[in-house]
N, C-alpha and C positions, 0 to 999 in steps of 0.2 A: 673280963667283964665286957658285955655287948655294950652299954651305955659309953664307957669309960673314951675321953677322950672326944665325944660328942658334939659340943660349941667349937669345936675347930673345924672339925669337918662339917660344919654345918654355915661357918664362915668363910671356910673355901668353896665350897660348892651353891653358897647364896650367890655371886653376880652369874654361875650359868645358870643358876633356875630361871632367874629372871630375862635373861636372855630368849633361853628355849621358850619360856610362857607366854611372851613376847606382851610383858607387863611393863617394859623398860621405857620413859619417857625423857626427851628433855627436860631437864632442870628450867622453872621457871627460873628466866632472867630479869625479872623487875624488880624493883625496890622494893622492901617489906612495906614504907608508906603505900606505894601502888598498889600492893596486895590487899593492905588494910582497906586501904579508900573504896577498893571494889568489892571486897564481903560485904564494907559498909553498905555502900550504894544497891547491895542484891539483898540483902537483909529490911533495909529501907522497901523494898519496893515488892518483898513479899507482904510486910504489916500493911502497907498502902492496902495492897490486895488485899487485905483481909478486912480493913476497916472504911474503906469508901465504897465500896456497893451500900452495907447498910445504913452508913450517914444520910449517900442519898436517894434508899429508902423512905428513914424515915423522915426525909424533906419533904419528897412526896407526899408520903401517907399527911403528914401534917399539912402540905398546900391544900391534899386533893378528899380531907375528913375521912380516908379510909382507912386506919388506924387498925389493926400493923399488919393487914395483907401487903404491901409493897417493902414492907421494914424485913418482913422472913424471906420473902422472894430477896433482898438484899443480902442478909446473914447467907442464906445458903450460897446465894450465889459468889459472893465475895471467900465462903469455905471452903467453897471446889476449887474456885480458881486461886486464892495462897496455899492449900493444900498440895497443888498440882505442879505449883511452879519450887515448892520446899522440896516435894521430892526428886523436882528434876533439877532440882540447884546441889542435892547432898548426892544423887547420884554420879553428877561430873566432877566432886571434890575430890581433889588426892586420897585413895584409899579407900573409895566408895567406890561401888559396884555398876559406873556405865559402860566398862568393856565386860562383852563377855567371854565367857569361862574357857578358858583355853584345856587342850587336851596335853599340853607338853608339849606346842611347838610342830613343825614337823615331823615329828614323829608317829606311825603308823600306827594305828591301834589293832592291839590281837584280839582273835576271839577268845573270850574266856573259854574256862572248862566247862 
């Protein structure tokens, strides 16, 4: 059977994949508190992002009786910029996608057929 035997050889040959792909990182050394505190603090400070442009928005619009041209100029702008910074906070997370795509390491790539 091709399958047969499968999870072993895929257990012995999983630390050179990672080798070759050159996906292999240091183990973060900090305390899970430290870990927590700083998702917390990058989590914090994307909803910030997203919620103080339009608060003051619509501070404005209400000091300045322009009601809600500066309140949307807020909303979007506060939706690009927590948008912007969510995807570049999931993309440097463990297992997210900010390295790119490796060919296998040094290894030479043939031309196909």
């Amino acid at each position: 059977m091709l399958l047969q035997g499968w999870p072993d050889r895929v257990a012995r040959a999983g630390p050179a994949i990672v080798r070759e792909s050159g996906l292999s990182k240091q183990p973060d050394r900090r305390s899970s508190l430290a870990i927590g505190l700083d998702l917390a603090s990058r989590v914090t400070t994307i909803g910030l992002e997203f919620a103080l442009p339009a608060a003051a928005g619509y501070g404005l619009d209400t000091w300045l009786g322009t009601k809600p041209a500066v309140t949307v100029v807020g909303v979007v702008l506060g939706f690009l910029t927590g948008m912007f910074h969510a995807v570049k906070m999931a993309s440097r997370m463990p297992g997210g996608t900010g390295q790119p795509a490796s060919n296998g390491g040094s290894r030479e790539r043939r031309p196909g057929p």
